[in-house]
C-alpha positions as CSV (number, residue, x, y, z in Angstrom):
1,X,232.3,86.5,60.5
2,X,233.7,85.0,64.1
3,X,237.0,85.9,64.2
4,X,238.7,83.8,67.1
5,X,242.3,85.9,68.2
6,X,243.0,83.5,71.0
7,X,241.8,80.6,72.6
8,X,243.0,79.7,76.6
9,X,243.8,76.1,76.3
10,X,242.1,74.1,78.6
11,X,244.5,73.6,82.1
12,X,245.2,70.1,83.2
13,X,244.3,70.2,87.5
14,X,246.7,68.6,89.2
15,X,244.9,66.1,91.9
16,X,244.2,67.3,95.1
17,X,246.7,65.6,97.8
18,X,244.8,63.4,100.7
19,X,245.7,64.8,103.7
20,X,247.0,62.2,105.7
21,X,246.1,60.2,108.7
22,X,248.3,62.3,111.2
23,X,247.6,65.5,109.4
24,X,244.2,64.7,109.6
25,X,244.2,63.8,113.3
26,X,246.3,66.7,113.9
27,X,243.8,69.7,112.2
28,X,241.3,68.2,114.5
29,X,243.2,68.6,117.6
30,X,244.3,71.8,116.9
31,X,240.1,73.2,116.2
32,X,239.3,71.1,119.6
33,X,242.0,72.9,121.2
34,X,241.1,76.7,119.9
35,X,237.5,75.8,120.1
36,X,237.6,74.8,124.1
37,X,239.7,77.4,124.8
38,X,237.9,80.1,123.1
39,X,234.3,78.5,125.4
40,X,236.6,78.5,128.6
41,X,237.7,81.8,128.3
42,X,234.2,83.1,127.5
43,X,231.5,81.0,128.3
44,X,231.7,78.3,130.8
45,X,234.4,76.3,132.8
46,X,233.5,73.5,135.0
47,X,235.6,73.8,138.8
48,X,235.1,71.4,141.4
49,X,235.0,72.2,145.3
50,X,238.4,71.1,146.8
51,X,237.7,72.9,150.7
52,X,234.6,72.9,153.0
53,X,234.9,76.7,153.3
54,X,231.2,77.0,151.5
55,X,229.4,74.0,153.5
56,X,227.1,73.1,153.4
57,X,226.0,75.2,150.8
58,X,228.5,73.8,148.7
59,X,229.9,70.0,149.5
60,X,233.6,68.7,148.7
61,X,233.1,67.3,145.8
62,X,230.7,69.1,143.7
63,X,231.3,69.6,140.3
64,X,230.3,73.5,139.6
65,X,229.8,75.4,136.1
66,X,231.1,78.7,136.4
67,X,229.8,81.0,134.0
68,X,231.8,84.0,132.9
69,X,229.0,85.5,130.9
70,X,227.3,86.9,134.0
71,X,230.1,89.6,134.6
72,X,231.8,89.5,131.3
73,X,234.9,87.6,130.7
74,X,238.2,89.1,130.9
75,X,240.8,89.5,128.1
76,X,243.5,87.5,129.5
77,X,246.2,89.1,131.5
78,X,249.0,86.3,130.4
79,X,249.0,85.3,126.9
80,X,252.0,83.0,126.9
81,X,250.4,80.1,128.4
82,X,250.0,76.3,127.6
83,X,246.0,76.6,126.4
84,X,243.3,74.7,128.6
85,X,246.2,74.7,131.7
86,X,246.4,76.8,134.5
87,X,249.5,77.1,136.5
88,X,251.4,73.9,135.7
89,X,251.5,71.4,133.0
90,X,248.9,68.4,134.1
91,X,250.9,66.1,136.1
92,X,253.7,68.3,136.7
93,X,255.3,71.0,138.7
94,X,256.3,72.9,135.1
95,X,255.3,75.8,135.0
96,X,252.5,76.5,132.4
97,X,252.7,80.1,131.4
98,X,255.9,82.3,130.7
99,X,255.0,85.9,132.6
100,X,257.3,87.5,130.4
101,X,254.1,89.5,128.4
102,X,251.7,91.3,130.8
103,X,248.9,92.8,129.5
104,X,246.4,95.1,131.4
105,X,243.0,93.6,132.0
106,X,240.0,94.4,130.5
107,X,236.1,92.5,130.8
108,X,234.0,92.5,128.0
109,X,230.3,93.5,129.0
110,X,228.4,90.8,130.9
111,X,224.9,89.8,132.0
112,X,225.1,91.8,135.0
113,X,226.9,93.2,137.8
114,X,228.3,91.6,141.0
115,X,225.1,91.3,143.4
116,X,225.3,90.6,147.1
117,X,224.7,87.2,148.0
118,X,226.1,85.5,144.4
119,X,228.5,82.6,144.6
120,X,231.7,84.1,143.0
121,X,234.6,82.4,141.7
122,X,237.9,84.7,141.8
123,X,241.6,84.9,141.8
124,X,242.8,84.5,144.9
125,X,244.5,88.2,145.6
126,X,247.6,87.4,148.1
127,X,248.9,84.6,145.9
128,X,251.9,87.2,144.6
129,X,253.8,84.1,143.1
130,X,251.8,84.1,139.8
131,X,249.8,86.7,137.7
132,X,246.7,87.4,139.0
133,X,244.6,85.9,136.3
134,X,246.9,82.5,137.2
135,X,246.3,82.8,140.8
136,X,244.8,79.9,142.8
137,X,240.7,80.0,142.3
138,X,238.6,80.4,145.2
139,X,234.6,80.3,145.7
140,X,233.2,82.7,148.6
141,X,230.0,84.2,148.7
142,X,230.3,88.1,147.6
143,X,229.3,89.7,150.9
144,X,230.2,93.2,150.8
145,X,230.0,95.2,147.6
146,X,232.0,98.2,146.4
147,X,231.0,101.7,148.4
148,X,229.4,99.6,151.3
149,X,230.6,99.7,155.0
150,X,230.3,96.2,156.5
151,X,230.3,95.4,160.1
152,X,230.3,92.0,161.7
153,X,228.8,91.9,165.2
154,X,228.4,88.6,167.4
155,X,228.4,86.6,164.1
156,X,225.8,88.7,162.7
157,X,226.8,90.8,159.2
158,X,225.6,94.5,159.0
159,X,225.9,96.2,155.8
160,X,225.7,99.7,156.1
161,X,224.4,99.6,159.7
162,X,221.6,97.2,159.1
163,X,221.7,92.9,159.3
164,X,221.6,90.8,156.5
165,X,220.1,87.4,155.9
166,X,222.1,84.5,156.4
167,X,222.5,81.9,154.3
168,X,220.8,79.1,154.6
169,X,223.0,76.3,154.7
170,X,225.2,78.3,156.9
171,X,227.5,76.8,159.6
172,X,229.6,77.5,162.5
173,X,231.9,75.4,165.3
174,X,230.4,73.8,168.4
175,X,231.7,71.8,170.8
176,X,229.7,68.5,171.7
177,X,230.3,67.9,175.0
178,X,230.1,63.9,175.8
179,X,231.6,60.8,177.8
180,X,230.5,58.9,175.1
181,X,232.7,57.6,172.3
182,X,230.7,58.7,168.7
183,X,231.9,56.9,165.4
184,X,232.5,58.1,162.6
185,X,229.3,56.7,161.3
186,X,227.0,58.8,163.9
187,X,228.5,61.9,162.6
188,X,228.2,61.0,158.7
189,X,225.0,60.0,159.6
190,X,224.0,63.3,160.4
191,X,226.1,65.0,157.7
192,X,229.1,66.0,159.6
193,X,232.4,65.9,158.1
194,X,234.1,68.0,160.0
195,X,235.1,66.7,163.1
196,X,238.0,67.2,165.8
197,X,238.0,64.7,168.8
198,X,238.6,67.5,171.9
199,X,239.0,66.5,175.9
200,X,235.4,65.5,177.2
201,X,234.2,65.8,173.4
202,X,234.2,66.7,169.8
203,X,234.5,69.7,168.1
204,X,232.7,69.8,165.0
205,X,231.0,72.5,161.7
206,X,227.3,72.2,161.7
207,X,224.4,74.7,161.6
208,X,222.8,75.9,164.2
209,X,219.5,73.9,163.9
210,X,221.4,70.4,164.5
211,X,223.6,71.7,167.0
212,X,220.2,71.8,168.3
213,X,219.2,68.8,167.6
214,X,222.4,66.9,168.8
215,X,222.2,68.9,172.5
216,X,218.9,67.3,172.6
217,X,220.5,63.7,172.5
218,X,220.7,62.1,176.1
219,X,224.7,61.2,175.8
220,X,225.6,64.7,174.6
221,X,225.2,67.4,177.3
222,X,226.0,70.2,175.5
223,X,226.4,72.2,172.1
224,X,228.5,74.7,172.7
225,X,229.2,77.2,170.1
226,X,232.1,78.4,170.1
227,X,232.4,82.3,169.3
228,X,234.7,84.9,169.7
229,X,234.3,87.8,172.5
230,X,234.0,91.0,170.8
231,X,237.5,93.0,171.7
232,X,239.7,89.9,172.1
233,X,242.2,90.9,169.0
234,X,243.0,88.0,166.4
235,X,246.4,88.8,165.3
236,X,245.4,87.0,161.9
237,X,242.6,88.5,161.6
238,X,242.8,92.0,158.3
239,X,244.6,94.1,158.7
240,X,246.6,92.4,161.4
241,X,247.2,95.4,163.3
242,X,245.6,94.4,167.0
243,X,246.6,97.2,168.6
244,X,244.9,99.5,166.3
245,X,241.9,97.2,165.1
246,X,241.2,95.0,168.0
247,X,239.0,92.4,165.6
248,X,238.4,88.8,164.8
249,X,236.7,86.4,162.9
250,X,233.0,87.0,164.6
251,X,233.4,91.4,165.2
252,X,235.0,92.7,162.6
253,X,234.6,96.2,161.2
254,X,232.9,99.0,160.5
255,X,235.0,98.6,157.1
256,X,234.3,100.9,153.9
257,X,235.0,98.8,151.0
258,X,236.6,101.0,148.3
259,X,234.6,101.7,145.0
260,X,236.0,102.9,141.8
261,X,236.1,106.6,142.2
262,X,235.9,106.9,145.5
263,X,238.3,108.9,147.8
264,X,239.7,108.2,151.2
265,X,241.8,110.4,153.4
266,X,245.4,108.4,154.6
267,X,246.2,108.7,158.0
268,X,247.7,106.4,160.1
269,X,244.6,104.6,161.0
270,X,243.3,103.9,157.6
271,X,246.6,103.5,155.8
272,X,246.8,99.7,157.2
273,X,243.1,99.2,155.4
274,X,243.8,100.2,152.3
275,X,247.7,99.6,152.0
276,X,247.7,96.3,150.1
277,X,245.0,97.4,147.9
278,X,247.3,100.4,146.9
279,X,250.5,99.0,146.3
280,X,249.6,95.5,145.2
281,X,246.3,95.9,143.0
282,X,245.9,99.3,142.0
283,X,249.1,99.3,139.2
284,X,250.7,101.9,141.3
285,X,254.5,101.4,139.5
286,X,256.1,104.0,142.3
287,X,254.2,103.8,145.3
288,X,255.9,102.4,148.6
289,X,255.0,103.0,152.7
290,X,257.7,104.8,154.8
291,X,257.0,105.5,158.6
292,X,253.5,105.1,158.4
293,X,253.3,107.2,155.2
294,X,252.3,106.7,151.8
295,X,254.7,107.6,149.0
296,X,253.4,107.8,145.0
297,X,256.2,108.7,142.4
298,X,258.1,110.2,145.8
299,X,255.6,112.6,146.9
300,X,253.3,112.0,150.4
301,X,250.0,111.2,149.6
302,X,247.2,112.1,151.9
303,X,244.4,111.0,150.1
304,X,243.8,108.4,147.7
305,X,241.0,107.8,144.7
306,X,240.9,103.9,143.5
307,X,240.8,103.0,140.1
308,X,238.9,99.8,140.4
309,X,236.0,98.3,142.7
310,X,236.4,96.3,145.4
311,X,234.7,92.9,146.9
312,X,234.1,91.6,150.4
313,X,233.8,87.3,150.0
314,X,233.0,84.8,153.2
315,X,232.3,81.2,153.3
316,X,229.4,79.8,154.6
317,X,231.0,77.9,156.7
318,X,231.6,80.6,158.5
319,X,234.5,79.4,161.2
320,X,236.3,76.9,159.1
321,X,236.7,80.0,155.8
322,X,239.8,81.7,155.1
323,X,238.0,84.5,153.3
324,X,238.2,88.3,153.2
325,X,238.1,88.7,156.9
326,X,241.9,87.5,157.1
327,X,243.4,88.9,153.8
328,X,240.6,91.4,152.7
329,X,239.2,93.1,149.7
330,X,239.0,91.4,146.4
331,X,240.3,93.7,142.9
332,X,237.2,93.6,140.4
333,X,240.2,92.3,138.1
334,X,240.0,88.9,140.2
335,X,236.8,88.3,139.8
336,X,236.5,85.0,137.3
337,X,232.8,84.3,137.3
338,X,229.7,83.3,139.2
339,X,228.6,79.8,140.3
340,X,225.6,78.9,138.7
341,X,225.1,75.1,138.5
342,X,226.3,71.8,140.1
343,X,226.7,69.6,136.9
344,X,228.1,66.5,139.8
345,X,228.7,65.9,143.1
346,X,230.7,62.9,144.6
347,X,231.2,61.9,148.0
348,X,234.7,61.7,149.2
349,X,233.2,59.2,152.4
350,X,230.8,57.3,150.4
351,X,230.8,53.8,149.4
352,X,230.7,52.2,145.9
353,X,227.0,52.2,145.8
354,X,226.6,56.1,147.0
355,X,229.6,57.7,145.4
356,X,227.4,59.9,143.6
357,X,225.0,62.6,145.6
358,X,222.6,61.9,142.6
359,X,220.4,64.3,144.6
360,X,222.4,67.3,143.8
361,X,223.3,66.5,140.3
362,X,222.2,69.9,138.1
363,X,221.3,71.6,140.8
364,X,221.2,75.6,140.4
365,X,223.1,77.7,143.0
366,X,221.9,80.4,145.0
């Protein structure tokens, strides 16, 4: 015999409410929004080359994708922040971020380390004015790397005492010494951009095989290049000390650039070296420089171990760069990604017809 004690009555579903058009519209935003931001942060981000600090390896107007899975993207630093901005609203001077949450940085593992001679994309260190993961982005070549002592003699880099290749598209200032008036279409037609009209001549950034080539034209009597003299003092020049480190632009050095670990004795000479790295990027919350001396949580400190690496950047365009010779080392915590691809490239002096370098378009960086 079925016995039936209860029976559930069968529930009436109310109609599912259509979303509607602005709800819609606005869901998809929101997942385009989160979904961009989470590839930017971890991925890729596309830059573009604002300077001629990396010519001719790199040309105004190239469109780069910087990859941050190469070193490992870093969790960010400044979590109140406008997503997909940067340091102000687009089109404004507001201010894009609140730095009133600072956390510390950490970099998730990567594809592999820093190596010398990569294209790198980093925080620019000085720029105190915003957090450092907010800081303008800049694009050197990485140099020096942590633990090496670099040198720069007559132009030429040494790390740890021996000379490293150049790169290839490298360039430097010469003065082109003429009584002839050149155009502006004689110089882009040898791809110069870079041009200063001097007395008796033009000063211009090209590589040393067409300043060549230009001394061997009959209106041009020279190509001059113009270097500085080992010992003359560039007040500009890290760690702005002349009368202790009497170097510029073209000598610099010997310089150890601090690894994570390491240990260096303070004294007077070396405190200028390693002063800003201490009390700007090392989180030191109590350290300060009296009379020549360094001061952690009050005490004198006569030696010092850092708690992160350290990176040596130049242009390639090596006398028009403001790079690590004038405001030195770069914090590991700066370091945003490597350039590995030119996606586009426009010419800011071309014409409607050859806007577009189509011959660098997806070009691979080295």
């Amino acid at each position: 015999m079925n016995v039936k004690f209860w029976e559930k009555k069968p529930e009436t579903k109310a109609p599912k409410k259509k979303k509607s058009f602005a709800r819609e519209w606005g869901d998809a935003i929101l997942f385009a929004v989160i979904a961009a931001s989470l590839i930017r942060w971890a991925t890729f981000e596309a830059y573009t080359i604002p300077t001629p600090s990396m010519e001719k390896s790199l040309l105004v107007g190239d469109f780069l994708f910087v990859s941050k899975l190469h070193y490992g993207p870093r969790t960010p630093m400044t979590p109140l922040q406008v997503p997909l901005t940067h340091q102000t609203i687009w089109g404004t001077n507001i201010p894009s971020y609140s730095d009133a949450i600072q956390l510390p940085s950490y970099r998730l593992p990567g594809f592999s380390e820093v190596e010398r001679g990569d294209v790198v994309v980093f925080n620019f260190p000085p720029e105190a004015q915003h957090p450092a993961d907010l800081r303008t982005n800049y694009i050197k070549r990485a140099i020096g790397l942590p633990g090496d002592s670099l040198a720069i003699r007559s132009m030429q880099v040494y790390i740890n005492g021996k000379a490293i290749e150049h790169p290839e598209e490298m360039q430097y200032k010469y003065f082109l010494s003429t009584d002839n008036v050149l155009n502006e279409k004689f110089f882009l037609d040898r791809d110069i951009t870079d041009v200063i009209r001097w007395q008796g001549g033009y000063i211009v950034d090209t590589s040393p095989e067409k300043a060549k080539a230009l001394a061997g034209l009959d209106f041009i009597k020279d190509a001059m290049l113009l270097k500085d003299s080992a010992g003359n003092a560039d007040p500009e020049v890290f760690p702005h000390v002349p009368s202790k480190y009497a170097w510029n632009k073209d000598n610099f050095g010997p310089l150890y650039i601090p690894q994570e670990g390491a240990t260096v004795a303070i004294t007077p000479e070396t405190l200028p070296l390693y002063e800003k790295v201490i009390l700007s990027y090392e989180h030191n919350e109590n350290a300060q420089v009296r009379n020549g001396k360094l001061f952690i949580d009050g005490k004198e400190v006569k030696q010092y171990t850092f708690k992160q690496d350290y990176y040596f950047m130049m242009g390639d365009n090596r006398h028009n760069s403001l790079d690590s010779r004038y405001w030195g080392f770069v914090p590991a915590d700066h370091i945003v990604g490597k350039a590995v691809m030119i996606w586009m490239s426009t010419d800011p002096n071309g014409g409607f017809l050859d806007k577009i370098r189509w011959s660098r378009l997806f070009n691979i960086i080295d």
